[in-house]
VOPAGU-2260 file (C-alpha; in pm, 1 decimal, decimal comma):
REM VOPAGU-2260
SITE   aa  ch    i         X         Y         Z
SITE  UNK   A    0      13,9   -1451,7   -2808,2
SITE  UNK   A    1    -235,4   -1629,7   -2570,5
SITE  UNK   A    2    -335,7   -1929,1   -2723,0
SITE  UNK   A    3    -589,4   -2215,7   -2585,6
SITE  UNK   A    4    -550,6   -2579,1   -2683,0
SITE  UNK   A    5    -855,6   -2813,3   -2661,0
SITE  UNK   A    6    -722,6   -3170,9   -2738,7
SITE  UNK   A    7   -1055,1   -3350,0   -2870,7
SITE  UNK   A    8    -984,8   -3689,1   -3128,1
SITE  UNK   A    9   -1235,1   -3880,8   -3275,1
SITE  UNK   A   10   -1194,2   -4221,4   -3100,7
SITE  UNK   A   11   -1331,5   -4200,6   -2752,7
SITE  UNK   A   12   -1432,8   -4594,7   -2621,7
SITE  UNK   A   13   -1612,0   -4573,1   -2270,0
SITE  UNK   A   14   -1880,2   -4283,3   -2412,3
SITE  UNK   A   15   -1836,6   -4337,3   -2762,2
SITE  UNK   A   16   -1816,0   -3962,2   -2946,4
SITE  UNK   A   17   -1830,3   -3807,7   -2646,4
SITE  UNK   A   18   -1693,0   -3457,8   -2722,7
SITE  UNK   A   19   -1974,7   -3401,7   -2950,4
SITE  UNK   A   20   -2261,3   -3585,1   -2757,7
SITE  UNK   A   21   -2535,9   -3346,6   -2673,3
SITE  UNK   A   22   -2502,3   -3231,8   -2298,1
SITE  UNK   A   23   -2768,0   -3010,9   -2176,8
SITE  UNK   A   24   -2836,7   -2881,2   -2501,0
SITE  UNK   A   25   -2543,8   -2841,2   -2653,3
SITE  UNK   A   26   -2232,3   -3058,8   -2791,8
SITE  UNK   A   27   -1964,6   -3110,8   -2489,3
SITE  UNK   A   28   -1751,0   -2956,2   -2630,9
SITE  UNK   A   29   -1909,4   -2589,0   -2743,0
SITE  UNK   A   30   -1898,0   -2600,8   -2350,4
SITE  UNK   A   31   -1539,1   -2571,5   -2312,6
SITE  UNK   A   32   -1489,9   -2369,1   -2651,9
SITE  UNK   A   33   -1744,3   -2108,9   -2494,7
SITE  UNK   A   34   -1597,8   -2083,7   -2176,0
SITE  UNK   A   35   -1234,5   -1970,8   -2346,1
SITE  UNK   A   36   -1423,5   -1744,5   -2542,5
SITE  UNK   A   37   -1615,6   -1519,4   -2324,9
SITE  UNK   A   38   -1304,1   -1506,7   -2096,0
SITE  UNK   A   39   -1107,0   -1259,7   -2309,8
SITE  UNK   A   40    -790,1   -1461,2   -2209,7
SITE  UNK   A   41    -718,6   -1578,1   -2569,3
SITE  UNK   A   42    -582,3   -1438,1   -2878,5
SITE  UNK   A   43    -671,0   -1789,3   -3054,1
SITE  UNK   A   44    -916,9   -2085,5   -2912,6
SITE  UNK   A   45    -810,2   -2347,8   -3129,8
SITE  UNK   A   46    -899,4   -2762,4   -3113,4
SITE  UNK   A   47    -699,3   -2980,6   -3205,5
SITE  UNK   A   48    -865,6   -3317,8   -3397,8
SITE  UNK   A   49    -812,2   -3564,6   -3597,3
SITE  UNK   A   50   -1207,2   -3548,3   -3689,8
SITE  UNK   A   51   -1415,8   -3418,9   -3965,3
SITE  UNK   A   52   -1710,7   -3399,6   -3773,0
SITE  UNK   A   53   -1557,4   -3216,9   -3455,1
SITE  UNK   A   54   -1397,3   -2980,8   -3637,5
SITE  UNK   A   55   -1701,3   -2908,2   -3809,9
SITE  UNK   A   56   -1858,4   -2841,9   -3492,9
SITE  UNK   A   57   -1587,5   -2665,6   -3345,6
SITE  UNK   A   58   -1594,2   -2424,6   -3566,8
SITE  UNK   A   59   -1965,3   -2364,0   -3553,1
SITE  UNK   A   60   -1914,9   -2249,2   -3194,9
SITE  UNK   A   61   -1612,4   -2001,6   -3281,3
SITE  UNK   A   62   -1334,5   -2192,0   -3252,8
SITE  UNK   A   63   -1094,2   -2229,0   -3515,5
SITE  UNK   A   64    -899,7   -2593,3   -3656,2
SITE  UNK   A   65    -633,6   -2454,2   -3879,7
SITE  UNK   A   66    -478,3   -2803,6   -3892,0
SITE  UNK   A   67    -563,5   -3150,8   -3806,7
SITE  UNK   A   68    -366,8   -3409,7   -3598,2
SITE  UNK   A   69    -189,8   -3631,2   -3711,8
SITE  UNK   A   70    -269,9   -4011,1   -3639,9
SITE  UNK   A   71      -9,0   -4105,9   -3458,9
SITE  UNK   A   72    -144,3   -3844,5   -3201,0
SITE  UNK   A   73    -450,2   -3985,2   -3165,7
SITE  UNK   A   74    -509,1   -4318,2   -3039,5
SITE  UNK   A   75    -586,8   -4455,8   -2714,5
SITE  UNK   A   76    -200,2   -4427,2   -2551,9
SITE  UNK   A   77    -128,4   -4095,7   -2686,1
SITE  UNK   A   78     -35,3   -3836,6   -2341,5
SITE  UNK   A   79    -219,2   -3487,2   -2377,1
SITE  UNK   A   80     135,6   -3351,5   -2354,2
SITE  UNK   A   81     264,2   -3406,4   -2720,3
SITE  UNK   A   82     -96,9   -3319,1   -2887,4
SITE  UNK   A   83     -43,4   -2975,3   -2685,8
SITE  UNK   A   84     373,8   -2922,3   -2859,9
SITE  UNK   A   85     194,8   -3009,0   -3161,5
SITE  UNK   A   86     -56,5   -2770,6   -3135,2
SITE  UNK   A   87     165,5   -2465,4   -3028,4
SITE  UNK   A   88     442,0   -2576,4   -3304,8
SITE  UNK   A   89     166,9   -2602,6   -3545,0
SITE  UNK   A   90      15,3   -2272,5   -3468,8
SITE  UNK   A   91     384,2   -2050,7   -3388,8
SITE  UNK   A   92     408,4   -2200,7   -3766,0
SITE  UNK   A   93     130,1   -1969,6   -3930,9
SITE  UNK   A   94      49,2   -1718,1   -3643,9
SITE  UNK   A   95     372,0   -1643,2   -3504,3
SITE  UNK   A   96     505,8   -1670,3   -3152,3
SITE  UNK   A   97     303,5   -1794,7   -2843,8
SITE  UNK   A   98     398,4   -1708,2   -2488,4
SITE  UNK   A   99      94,0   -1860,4   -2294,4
SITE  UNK   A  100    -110,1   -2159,0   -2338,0
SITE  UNK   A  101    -407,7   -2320,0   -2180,7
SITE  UNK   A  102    -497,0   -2635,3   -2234,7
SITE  UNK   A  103    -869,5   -2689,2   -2193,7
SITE  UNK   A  104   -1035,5   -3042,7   -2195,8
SITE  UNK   A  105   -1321,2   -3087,6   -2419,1
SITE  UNK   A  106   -1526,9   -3267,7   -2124,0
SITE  UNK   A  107   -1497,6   -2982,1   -1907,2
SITE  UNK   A  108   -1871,3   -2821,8   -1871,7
SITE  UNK   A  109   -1882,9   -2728,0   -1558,8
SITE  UNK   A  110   -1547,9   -2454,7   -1621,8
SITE  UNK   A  111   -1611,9   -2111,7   -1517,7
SITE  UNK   A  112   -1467,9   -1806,4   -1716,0
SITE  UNK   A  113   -1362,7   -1656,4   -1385,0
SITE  UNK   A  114   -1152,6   -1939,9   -1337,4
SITE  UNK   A  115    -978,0   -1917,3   -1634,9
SITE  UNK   A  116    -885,2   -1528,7   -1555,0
SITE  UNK   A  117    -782,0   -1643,4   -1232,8
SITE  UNK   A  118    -555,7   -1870,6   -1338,8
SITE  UNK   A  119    -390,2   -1662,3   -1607,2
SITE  UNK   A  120    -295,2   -1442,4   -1346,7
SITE  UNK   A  121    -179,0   -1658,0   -1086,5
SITE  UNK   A  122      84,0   -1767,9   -1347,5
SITE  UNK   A  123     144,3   -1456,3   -1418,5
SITE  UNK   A  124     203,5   -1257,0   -1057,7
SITE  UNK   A  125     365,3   -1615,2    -983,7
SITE  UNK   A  126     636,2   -1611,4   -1270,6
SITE  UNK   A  127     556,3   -2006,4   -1223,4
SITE  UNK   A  128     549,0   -2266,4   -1544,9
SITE  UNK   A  129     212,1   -2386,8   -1481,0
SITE  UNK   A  130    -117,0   -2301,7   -1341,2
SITE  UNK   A  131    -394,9   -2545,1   -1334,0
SITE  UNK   A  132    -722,5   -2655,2   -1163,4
SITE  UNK   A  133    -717,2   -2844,1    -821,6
SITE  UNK   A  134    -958,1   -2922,7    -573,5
SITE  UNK   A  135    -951,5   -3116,9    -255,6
SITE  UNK   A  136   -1040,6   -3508,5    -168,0
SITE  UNK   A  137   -1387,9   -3537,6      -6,9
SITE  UNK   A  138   -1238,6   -3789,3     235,0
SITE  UNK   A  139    -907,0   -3817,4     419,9
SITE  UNK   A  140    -709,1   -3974,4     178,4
SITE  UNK   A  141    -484,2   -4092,0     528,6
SITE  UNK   A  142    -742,5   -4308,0     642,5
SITE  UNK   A  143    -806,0   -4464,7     280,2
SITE  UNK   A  144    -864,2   -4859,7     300,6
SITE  UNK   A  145    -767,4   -5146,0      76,5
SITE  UNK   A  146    -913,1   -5487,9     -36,7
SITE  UNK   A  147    -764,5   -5750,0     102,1
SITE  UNK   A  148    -749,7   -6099,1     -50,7
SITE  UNK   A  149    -903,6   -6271,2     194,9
SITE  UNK   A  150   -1211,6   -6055,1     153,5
SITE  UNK   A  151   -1179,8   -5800,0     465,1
SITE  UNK   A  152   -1001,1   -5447,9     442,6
SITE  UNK   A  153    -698,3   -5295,9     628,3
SITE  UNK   A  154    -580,8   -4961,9     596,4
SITE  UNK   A  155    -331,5   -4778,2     356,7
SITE  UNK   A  156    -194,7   -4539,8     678,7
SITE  UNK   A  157    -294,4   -4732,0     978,2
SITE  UNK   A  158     -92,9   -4503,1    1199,5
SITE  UNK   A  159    -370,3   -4202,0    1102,6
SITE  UNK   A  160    -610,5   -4461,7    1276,4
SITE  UNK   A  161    -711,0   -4287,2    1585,2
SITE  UNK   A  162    -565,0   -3918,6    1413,2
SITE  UNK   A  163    -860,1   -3629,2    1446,1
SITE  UNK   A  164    -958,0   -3585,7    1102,8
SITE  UNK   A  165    -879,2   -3167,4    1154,9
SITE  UNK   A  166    -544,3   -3262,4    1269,3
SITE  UNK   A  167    -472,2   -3461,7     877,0
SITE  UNK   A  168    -314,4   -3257,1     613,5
SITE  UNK   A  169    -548,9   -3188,5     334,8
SITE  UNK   A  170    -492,0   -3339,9       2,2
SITE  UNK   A  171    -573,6   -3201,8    -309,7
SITE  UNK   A  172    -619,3   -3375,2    -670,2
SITE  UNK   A  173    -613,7   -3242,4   -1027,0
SITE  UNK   A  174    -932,7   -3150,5   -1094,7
SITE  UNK   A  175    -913,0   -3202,6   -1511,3
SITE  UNK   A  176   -1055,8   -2875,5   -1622,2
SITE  UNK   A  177    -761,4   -2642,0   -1758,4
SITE  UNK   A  178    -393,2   -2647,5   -1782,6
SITE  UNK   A  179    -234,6   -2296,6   -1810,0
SITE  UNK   A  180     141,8   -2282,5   -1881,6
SITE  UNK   A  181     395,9   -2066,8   -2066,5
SITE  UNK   A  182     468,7   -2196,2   -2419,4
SITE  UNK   A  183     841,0   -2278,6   -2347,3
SITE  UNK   A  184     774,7   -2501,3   -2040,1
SITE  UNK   A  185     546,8   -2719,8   -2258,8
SITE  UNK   A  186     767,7   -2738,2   -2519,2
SITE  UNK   A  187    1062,6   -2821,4   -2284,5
SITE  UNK   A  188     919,5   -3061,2   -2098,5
SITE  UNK   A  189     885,7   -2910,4   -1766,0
SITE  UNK   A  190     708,5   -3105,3   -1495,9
SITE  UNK   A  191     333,6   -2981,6   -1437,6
SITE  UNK   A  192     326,8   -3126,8   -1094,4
SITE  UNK   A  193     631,8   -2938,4    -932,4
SITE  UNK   A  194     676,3   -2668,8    -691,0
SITE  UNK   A  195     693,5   -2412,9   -1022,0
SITE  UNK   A  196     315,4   -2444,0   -1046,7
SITE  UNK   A  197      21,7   -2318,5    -889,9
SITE  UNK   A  198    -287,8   -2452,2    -770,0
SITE  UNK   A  199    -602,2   -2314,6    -874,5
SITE  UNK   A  200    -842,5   -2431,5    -616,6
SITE  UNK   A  201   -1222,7   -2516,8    -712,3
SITE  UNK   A  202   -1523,6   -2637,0    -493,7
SITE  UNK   A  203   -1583,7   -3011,9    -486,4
SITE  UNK   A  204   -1915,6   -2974,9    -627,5
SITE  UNK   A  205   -1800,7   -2815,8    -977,3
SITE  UNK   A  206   -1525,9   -3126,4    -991,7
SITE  UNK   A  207   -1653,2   -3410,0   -1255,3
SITE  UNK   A  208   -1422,8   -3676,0   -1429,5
SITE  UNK   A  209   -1695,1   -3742,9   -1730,0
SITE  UNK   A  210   -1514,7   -4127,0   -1796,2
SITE  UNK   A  211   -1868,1   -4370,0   -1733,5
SITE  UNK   A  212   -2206,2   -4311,5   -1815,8
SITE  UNK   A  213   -2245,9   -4255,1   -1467,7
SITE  UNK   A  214   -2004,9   -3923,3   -1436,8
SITE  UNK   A  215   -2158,8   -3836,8   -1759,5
SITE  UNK   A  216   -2548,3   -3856,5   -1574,1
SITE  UNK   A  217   -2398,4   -3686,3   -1227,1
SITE  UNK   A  218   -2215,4   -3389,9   -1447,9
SITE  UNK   A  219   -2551,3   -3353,7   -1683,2
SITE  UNK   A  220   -2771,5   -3326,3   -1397,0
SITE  UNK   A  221   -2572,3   -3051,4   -1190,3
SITE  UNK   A  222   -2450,2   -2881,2   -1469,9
SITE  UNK   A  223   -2891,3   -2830,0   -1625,9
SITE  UNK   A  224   -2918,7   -2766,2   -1222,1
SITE  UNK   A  225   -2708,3   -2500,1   -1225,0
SITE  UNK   A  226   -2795,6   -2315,2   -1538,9
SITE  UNK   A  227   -3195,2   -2277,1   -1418,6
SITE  UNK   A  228   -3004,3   -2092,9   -1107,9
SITE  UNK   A  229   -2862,8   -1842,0   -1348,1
């Protein structure tokens, strides 16, 4: 079975309810639930919550919430990691066995189904543990600069200070959108970051980390942008 895991709790503090605020029409998170849907990657789109109203809402948009999280898996310090063992023991529990899972964040609008298909089968001709969503830094992250104390700034790498830009390796960050994996290297443990995963590179300009009002604004107006270009 293919399953897809969106972790979404109750208790957001920056943007208070976030996963269920309106975004360009819709509630954040029937973003994300659509996406898994019209990709034909899943045998099961299920979110995991610890709320009433978000699984209500969930399930309005085709998802299903066969169980709800416990509470000691959702407050502030709780790691995405153990919601997601929870969520495949949970379901393995009443559906049977699961051999892929993608874990797809409820603030992730701007995801693309062909992404999703892509990165099912990079794991797959791969034989890797994970797959997931990557794109690169904007900036040479060589010639980044610090604060100093005194008020002025001094560099992280000064040796990279007279380097060509094109002659600096690129660096890549996770870009937050989807996780894919195989069941047994979540539930083991396995290192996401590791040379048995695959990148799944995106365009800077589809990357937002919704965490301020401010990502929230920037992500709202390029994601209403992009749907009048459709």
């Amino acid at each position: 079975m293919k399953l897809c895991v969106i972790p979404a709790r109750g208790g957001s503090k920056r943007i208070p309810r976030k996963n269920i605020r309106e975004f360009c029409g819709k509630p954040m998170i029937a973003w994300s639930i659509e996406a898994a849907l019209a990709s034909g990657c899943f045998d099961q789109v299920i979110v995991s919550t610890d709320d009433e109203e978000i699984a209500s809402i969930a399930e309005s948009f085709g998802a299903e919430v066969p169980f709800r999280r416990p509470a000691d898996l959702a407050d502030d310090h709780t790691a995405t990691r153990p919601v997601v063992i929870h969520a495949i023991r949970e379901t393995e529990k009443h559906f049977g066995r699961t051999e892929y899972v993608c874990v797809i964040y409820p603030t992730a609008p701007l995801i693309q189904v062909a992404d999703l298909q892509r990165g099912l089968e990079h794991l797959i001709a791969a034989k890797a543990d994970f797959a997931f969503s990557v794109t690169s830094y904007a900036y040479p992250i060589q010639r980044a600069l610090r604060l100093t104390s005194s008020g002025g700034v001094s560099m992280f790498q000064p040796q990279h200070r007279q380097t060509r830009s094109q002659d600096l390796e690129p660096a890549y960050h996770d870009a937050g959108q989807f996780y894919w994996g195989r069941a047994e290297a979540f539930l083991e443990g396995r290192q996401t970051f590791s040379g048995a995963s695959v990148p799944i590179i995106l365009p800077r300009w589809r990357v937002v980390d919704i965490d301020t009002e401010e990502d929230w604004r920037q992500a709202e107006l390029l994601s209403c942008a992009l749907q009048e270009l459709v």
